[in-house]
C-alpha positions, -999 to 999 in steps of 0.1 A, spaced: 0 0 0 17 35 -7 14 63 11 -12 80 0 -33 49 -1 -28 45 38 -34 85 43 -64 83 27 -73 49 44 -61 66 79 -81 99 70 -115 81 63 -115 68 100 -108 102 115 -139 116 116 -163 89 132 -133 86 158 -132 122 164 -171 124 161 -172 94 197 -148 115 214 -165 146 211 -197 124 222 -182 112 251 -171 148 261 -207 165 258 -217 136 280 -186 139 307 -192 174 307 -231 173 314 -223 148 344 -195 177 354 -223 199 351 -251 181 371 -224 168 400 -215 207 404 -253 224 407 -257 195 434 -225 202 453 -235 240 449 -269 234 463 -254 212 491 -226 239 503 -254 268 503 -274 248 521 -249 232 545 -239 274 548 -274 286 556 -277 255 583 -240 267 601 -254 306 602 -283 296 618 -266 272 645 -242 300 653 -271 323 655 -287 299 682 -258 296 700 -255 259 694 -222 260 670 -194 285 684 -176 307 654 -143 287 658 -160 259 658 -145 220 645 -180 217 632 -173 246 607 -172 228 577 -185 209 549 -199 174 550 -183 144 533 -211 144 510 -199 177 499 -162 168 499 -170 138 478 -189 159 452 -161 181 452 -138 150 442 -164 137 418 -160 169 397 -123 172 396 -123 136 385 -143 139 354 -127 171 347 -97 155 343 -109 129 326 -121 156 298 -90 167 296 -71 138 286 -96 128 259 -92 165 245 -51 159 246 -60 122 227 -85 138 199 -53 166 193 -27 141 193 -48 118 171 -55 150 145 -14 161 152 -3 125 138 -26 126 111 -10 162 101 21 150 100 14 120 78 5 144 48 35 167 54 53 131 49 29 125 21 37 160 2 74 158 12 76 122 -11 54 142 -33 75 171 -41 107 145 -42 82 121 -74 73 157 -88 117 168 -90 123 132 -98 98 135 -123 111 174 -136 149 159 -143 139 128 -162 117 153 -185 143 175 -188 168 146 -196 144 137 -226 128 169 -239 147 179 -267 152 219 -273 121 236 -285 119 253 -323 112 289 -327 81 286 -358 78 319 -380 55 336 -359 85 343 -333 112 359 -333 145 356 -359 178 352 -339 199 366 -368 175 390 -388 158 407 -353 124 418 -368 92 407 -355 60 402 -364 31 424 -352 8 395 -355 23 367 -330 6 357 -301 5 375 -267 23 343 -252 45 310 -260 49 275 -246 82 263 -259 76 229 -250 52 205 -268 18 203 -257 21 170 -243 53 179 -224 32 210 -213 7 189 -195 32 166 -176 51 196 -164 24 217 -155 24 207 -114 63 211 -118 62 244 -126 35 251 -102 61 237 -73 87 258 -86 74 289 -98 76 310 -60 112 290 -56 134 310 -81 128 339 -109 149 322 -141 154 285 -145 187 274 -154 184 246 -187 197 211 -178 202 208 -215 228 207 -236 224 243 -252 229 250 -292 251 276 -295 233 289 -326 200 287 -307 184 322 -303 184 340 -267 155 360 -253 150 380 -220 167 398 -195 184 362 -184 196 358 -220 189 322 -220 168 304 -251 129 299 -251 113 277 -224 82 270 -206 58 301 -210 72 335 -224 52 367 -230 61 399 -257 66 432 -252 43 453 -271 65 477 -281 74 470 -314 110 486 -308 117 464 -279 154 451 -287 148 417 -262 111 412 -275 105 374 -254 103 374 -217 103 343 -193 72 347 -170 98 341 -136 122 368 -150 91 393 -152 74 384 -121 44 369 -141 26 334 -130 -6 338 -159 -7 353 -190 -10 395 -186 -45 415 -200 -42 440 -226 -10 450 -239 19 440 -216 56 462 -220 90 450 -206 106 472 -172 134 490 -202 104 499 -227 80 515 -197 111 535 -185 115 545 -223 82 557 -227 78 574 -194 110 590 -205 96 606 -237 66 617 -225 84 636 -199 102 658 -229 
């Protein structure tokens, strides 16, 4: 059975455990509640009967007789017994949710070790993506006006199987450094100047000089609304409006 099998076997049981502890509490604590109205009516009363006796002269202030009965005591007991009682089955319901908590930060620890495992033996076999016509030319550097707002340079299928990866990863590091052997003629793109991958959005500025952006160089985890421009070509235009 793997471990997420036995989590989820484990997790299943939790609640109708959880659900007879919580039973047994209301019920320990309405017996708490009963046993202390009684020993309250018994010390008020047990009170009232010593004022009047030292009223009557028949029980002296200082008194041996000035206390409680063993009834009272006894109830007094009682209570402190089931209150403790309560409180150990809280400290087993926490200890039983605790364990189950950290049996799924096991769980996503082995997770995220199959999701790198599984990120290196893609990257070992994906072969280096091709830039179509629609993108840019290393050599010539014009553009076309007409390309999409933004790329996947990997396949579609590899897209799919890398897709939790790059979730994983995406708050970890701003660029991604290529695990593959790089063609030196291969075009480079954005401020990292390293060649396409994953998803990459354009500058709208059709003078931009880098053009293709990596969304972790940019700060950018979805693809942007409206027309998107790199940090050099905002600072550029805010530059010539100010003349």
């Amino acid at each position: 059975m793997s471990i997420s099998e036995e989590f989820e076997a484990n997790i299943e049981a939790l609640p109708n455990i959880l659900q007879r502890k919580y039973a047994l509490l209301r019920d320990m604590d309405k017996s708490l509640q009963a046993i202390q109205r009684q020993n309250e009516q018994r010390c008020e009363q047990e009170i009232d009967d010593m004022k009047r006796g030292i009223k009557s002269g028949n029980i002296t202030p200082n008194s041996s007789l000035l206390k409680f009965s063993d009834d009272a005591l006894d109830e007094q007991k009682h209570a402190i017994r089931i209150a403790d009682e309560k409180v150990a089955l809280a400290v087993q319901a926490y200890d039983l949710v605790d364990a189950h908590v950290q049996q799924l930060d096991q769980y996503l620890k082995k997770f995220d070790e199959d999701l790198r495992r599984e990120r290196e033996a893609l990257a070992a076999t994906e072969s280096p993506p091709s830039v179509d016509n629609n993108m840019k030319a290393g050599s010539s550097g014009t553009r076309n006006r007409g390309r999409k707002k933004t790329r996947l340079a990997t396949s579609t299928a590899s897209a799919a199987a890398t897709a939790a990866v790059a979730a994983t990863t995406a708050a970890n590091s701003t660029s991604m450094e290529l695990d593959l052997p790089v063609d030196p003629n291969e075009p480079t793109y954005c401020f990292c100047n390293q060649v396409s991958y994953g998803e990459m959005v354009a500058c709208d500025n059709p003078d931009c000089k880098i053009e293709w952006f990596h969304y972790g160089c940019v700060g950018l985890k979805e693809q942007p609304k409206g027309k998107w421009y790199c940090s050099d070509c905002v600072g550029t235009q805010r530059r010539r409006k100010a003349r």
